[in-house]
PDB file with one MODEL, atoms N, CA, C and O in Angstrom:
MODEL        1
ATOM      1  N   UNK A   1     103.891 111.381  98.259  1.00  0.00           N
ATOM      2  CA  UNK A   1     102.606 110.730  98.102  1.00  0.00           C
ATOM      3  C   UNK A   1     102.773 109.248  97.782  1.00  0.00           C
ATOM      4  O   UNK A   1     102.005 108.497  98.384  1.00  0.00           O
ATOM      5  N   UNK A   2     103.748 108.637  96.838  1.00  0.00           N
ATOM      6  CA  UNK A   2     104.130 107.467  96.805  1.00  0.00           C
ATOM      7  C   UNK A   2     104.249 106.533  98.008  1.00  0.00           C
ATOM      8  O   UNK A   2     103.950 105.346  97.870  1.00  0.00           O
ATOM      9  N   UNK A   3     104.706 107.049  99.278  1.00  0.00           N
ATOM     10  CA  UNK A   3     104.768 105.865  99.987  1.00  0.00           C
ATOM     11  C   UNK A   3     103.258 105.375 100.238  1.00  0.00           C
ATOM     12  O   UNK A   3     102.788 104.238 100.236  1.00  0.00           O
ATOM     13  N   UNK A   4     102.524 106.919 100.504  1.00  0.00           N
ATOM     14  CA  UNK A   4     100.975 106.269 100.689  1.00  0.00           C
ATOM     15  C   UNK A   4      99.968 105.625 100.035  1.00  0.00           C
ATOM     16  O   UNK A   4      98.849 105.304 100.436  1.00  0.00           O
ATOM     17  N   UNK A   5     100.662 105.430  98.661  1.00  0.00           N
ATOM     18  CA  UNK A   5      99.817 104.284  98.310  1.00  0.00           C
ATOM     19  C   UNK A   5      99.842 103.112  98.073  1.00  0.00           C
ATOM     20  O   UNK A   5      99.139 102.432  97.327  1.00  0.00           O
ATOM     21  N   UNK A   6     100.683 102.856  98.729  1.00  0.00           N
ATOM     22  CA  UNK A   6     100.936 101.487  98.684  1.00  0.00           C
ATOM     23  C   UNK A   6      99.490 100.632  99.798  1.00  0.00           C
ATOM     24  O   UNK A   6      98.873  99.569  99.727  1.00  0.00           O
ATOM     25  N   UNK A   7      99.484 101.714 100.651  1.00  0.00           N
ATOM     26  CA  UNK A   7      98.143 101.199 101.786  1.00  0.00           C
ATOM     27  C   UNK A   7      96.993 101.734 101.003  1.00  0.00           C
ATOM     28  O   UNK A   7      96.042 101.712 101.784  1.00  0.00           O
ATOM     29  N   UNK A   8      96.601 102.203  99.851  1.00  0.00           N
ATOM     30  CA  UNK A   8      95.449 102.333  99.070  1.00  0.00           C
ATOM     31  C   UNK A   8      94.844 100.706  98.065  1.00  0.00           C
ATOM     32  O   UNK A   8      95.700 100.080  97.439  1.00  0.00           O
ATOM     33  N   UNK A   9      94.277 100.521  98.061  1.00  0.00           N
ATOM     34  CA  UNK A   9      93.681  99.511  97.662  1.00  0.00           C
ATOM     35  C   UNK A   9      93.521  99.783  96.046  1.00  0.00           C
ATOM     36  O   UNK A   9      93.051 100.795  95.527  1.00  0.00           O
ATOM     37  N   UNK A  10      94.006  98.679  95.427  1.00  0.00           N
ATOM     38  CA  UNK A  10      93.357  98.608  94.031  1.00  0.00           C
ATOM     39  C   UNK A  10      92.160  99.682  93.145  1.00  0.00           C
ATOM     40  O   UNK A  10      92.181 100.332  92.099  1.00  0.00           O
ATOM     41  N   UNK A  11      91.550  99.519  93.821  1.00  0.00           N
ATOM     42  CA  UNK A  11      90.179  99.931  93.185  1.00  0.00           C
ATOM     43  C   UNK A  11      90.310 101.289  93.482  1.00  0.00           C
ATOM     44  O   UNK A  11      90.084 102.116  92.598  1.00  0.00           O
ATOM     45  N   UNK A  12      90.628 101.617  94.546  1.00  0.00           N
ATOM     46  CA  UNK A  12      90.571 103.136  95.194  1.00  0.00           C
ATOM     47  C   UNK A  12      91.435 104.297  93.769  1.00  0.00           C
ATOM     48  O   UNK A  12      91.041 105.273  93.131  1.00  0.00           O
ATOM     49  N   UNK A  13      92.794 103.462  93.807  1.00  0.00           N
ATOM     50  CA  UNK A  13      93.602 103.802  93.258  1.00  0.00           C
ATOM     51  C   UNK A  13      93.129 104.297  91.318  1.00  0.00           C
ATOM     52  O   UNK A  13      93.383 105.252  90.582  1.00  0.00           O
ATOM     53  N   UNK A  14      92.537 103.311  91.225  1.00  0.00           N
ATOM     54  CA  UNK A  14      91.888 103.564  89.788  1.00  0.00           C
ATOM     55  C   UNK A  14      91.037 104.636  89.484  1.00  0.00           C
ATOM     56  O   UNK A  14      91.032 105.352  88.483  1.00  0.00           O
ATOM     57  N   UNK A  15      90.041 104.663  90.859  1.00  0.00           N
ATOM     58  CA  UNK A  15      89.181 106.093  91.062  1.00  0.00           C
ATOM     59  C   UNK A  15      89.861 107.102  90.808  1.00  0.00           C
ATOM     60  O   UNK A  15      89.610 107.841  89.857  1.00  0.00           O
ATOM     61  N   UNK A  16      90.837 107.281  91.636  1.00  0.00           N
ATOM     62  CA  UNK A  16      91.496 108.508  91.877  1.00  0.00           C
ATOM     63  C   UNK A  16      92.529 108.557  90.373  1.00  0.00           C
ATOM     64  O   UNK A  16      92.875 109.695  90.056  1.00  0.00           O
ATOM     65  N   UNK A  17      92.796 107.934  89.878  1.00  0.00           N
ATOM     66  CA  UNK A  17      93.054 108.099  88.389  1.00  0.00           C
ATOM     67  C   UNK A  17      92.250 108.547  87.361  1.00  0.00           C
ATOM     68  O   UNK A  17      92.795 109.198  86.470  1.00  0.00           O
ATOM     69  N   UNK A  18      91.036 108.326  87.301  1.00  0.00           N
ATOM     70  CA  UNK A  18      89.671 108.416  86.868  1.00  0.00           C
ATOM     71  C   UNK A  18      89.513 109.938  87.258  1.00  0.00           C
ATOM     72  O   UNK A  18      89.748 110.821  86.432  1.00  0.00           O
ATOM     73  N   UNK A  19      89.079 110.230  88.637  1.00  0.00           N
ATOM     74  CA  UNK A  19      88.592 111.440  88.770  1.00  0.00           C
ATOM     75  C   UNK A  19      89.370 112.711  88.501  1.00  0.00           C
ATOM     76  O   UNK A  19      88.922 113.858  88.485  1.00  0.00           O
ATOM     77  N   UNK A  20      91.007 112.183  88.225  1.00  0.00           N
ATOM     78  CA  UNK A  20      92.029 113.129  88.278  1.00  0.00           C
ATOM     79  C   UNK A  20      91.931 113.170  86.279  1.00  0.00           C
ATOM     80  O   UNK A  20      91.815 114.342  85.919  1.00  0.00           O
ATOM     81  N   UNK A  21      91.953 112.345  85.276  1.00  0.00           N
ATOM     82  CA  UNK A  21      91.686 112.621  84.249  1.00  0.00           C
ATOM     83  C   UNK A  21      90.125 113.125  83.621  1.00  0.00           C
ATOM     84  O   UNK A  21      89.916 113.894  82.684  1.00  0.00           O
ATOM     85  N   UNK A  22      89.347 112.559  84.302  1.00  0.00           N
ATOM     86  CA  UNK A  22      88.341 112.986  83.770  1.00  0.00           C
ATOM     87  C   UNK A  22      87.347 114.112  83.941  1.00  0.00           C
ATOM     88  O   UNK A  22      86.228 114.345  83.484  1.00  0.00           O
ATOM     89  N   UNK A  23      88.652 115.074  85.248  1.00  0.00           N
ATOM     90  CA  UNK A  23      87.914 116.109  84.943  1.00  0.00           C
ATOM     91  C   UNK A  23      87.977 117.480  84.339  1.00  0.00           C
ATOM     92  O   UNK A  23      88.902 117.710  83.560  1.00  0.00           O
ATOM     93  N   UNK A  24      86.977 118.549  84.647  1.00  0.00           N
ATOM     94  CA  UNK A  24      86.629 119.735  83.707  1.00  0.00           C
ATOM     95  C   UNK A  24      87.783 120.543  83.334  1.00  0.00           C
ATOM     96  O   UNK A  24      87.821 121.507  82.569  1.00  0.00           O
ATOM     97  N   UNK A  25      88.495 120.123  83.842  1.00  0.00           N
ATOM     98  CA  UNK A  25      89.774 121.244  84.245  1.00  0.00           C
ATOM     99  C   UNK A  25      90.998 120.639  83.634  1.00  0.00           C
ATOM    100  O   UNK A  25      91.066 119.443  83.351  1.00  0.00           O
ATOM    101  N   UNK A  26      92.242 121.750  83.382  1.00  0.00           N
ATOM    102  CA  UNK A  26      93.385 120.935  82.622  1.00  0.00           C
ATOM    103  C   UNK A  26      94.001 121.050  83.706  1.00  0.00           C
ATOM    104  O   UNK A  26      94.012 121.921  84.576  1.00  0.00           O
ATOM    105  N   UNK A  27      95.045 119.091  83.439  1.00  0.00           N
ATOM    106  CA  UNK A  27      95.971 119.028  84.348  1.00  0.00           C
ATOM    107  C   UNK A  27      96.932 119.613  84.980  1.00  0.00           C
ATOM    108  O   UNK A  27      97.499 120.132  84.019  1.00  0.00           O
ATOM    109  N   UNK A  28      97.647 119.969  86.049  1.00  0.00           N
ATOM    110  CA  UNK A  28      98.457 121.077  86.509  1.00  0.00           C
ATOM    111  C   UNK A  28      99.455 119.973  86.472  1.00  0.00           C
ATOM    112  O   UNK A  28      99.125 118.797  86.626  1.00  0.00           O
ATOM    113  N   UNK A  29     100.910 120.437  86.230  1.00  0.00           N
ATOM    114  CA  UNK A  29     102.175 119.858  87.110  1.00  0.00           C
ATOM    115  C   UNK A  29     102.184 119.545  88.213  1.00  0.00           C
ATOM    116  O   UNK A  29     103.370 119.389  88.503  1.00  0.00           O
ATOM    117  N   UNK A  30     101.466 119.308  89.205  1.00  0.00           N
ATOM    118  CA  UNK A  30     101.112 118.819  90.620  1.00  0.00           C
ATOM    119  C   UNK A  30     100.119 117.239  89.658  1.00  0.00           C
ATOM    120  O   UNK A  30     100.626 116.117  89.695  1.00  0.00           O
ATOM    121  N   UNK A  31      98.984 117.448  89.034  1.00  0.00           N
ATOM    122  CA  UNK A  31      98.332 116.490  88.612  1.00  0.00           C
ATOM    123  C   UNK A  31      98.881 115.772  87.818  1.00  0.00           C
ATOM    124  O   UNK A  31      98.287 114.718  87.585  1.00  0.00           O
ATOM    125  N   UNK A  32      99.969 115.973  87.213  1.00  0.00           N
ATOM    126  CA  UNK A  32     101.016 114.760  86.122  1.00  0.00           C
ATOM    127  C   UNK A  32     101.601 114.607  86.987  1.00  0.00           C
ATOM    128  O   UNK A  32     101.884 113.428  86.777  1.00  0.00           O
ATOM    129  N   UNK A  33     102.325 114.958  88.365  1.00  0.00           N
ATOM    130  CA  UNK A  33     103.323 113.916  89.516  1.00  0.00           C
ATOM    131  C   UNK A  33     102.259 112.846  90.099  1.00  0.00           C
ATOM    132  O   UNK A  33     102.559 111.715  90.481  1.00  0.00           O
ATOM    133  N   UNK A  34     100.889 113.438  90.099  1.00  0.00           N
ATOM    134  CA  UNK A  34      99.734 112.177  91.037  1.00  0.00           C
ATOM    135  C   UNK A  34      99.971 111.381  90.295  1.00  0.00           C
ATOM    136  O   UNK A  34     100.661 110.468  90.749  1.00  0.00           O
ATOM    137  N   UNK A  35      99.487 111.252  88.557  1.00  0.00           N
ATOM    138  CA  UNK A  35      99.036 110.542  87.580  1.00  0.00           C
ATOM    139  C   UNK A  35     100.127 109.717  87.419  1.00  0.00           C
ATOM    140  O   UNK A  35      99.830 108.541  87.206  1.00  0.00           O
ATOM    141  N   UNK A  36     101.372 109.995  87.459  1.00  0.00           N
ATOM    142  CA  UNK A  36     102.866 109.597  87.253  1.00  0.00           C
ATOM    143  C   UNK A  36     103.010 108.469  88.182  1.00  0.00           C
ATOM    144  O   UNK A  36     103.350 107.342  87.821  1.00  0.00           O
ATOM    145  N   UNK A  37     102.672 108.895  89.702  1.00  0.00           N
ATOM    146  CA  UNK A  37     102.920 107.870  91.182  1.00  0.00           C
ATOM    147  C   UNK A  37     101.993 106.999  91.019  1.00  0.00           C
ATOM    148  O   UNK A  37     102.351 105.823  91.068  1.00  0.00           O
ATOM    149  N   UNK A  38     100.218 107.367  90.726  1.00  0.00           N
ATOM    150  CA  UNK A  38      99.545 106.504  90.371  1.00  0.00           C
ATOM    151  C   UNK A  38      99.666 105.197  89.285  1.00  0.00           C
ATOM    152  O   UNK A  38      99.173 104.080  89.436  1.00  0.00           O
ATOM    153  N   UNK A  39     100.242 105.547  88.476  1.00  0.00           N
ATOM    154  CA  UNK A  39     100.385 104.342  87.674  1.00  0.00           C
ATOM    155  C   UNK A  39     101.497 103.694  87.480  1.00  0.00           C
ATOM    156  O   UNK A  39     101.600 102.704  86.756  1.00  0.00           O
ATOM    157  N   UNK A  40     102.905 104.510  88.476  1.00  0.00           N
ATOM    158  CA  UNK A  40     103.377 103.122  88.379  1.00  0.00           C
ATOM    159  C   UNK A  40     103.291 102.445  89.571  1.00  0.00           C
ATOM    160  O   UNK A  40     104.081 101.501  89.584  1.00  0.00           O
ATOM    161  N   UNK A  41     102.602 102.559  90.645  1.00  0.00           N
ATOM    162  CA  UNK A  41     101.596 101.843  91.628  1.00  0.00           C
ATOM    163  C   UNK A  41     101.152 100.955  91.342  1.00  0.00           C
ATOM    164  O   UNK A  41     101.238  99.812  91.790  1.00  0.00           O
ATOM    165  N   UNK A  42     100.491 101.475  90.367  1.00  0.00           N
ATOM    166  CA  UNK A  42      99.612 100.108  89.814  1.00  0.00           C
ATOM    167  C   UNK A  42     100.419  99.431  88.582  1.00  0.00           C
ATOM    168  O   UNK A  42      99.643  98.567  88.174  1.00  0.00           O
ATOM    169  N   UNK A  43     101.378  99.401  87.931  1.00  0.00           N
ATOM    170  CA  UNK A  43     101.964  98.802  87.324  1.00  0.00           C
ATOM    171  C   UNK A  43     102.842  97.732  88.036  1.00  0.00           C
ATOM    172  O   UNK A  43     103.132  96.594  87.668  1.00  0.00           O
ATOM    173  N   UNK A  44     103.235  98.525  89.335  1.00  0.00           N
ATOM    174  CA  UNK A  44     103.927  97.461  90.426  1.00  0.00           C
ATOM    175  C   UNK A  44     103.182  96.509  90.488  1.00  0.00           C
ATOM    176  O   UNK A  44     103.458  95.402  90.025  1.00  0.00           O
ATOM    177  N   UNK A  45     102.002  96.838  91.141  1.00  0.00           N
ATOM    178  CA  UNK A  45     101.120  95.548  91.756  1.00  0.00           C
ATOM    179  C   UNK A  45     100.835  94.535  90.209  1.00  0.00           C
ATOM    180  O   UNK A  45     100.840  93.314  90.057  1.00  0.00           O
ATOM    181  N   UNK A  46     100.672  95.324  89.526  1.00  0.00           N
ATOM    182  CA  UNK A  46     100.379  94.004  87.889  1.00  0.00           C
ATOM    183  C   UNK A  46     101.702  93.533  87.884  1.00  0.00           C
ATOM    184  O   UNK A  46     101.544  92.503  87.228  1.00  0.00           O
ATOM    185  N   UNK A  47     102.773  93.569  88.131  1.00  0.00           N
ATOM    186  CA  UNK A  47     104.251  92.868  87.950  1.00  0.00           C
ATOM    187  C   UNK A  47     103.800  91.834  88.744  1.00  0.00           C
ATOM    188  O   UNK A  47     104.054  90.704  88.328  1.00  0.00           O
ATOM    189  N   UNK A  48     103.015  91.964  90.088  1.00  0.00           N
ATOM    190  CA  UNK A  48     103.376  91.032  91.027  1.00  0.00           C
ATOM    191  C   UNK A  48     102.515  89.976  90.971  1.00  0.00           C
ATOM    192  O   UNK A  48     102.769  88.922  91.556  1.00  0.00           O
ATOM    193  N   UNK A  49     100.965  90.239  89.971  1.00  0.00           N
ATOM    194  CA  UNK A  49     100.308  89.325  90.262  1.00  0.00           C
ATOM    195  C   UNK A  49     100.615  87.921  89.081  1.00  0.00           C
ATOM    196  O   UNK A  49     100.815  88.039  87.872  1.00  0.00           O
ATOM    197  N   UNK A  50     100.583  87.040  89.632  1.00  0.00           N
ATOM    198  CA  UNK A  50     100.928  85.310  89.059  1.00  0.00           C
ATOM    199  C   UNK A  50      99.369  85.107  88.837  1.00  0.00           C
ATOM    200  O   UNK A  50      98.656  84.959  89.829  1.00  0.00           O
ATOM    201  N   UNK A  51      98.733  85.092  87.361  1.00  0.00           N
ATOM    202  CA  UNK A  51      97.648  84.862  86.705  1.00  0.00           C
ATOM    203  C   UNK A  51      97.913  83.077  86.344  1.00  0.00           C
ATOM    204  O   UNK A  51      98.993  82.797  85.823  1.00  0.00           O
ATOM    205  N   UNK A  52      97.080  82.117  86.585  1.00  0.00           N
ATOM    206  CA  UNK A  52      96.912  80.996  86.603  1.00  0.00           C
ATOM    207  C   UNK A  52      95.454  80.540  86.155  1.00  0.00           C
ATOM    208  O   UNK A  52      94.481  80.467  86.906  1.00  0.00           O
ATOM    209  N   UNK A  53      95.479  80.231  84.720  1.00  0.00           N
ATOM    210  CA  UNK A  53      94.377  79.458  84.020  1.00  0.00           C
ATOM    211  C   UNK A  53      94.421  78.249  83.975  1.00  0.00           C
ATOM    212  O   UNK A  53      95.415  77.667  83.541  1.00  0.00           O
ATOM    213  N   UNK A  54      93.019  77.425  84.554  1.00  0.00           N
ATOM    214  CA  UNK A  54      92.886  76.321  84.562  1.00  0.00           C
ATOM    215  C   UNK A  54      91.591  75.912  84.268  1.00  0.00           C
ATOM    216  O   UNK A  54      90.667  76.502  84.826  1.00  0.00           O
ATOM    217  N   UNK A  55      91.275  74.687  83.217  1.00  0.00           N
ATOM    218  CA  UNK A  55      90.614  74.198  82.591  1.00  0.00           C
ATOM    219  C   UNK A  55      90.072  73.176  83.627  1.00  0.00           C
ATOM    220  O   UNK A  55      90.743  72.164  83.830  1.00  0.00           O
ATOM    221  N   UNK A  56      88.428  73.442  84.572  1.00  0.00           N
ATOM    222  CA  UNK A  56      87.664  72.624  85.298  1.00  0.00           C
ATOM    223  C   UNK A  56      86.413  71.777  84.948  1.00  0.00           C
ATOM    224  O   UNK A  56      85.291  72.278  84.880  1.00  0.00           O
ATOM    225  N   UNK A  57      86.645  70.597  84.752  1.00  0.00           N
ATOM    226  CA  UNK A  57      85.857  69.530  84.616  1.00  0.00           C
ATOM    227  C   UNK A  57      85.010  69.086  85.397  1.00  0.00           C
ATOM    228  O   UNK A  57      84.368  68.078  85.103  1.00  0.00           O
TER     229      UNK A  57
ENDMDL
END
């Protein structure tokens, strides 16, 4: 499942984190490998982004 998300988009990715914790049901060992690939997905992409604050006059 990891390679495919790399072509998932940001936002998508958070959903599907969201809908996988927040629901009625307890997590299976299939749902801690999603939750596992999911975030460090998204921990990749936060490594990569270069945040730049600038003070406009």
């Amino acid at each position: 499942m990891l390679g495919e998300l790399i072509n998932i988009p940001t936002d998508t990715l958070i959903d599907m984190l969201y809908i996988i914790l927040a629901g009625d049901f307890a997590i299976t060992a299939h749902g801690v490998v999603e939750v596992e690939q999911i975030q460090r997905e998204l921990r990749r992409r936060g490594e990569e982004q270069c945040w730049s604050f600038q003070a406009l006059n």
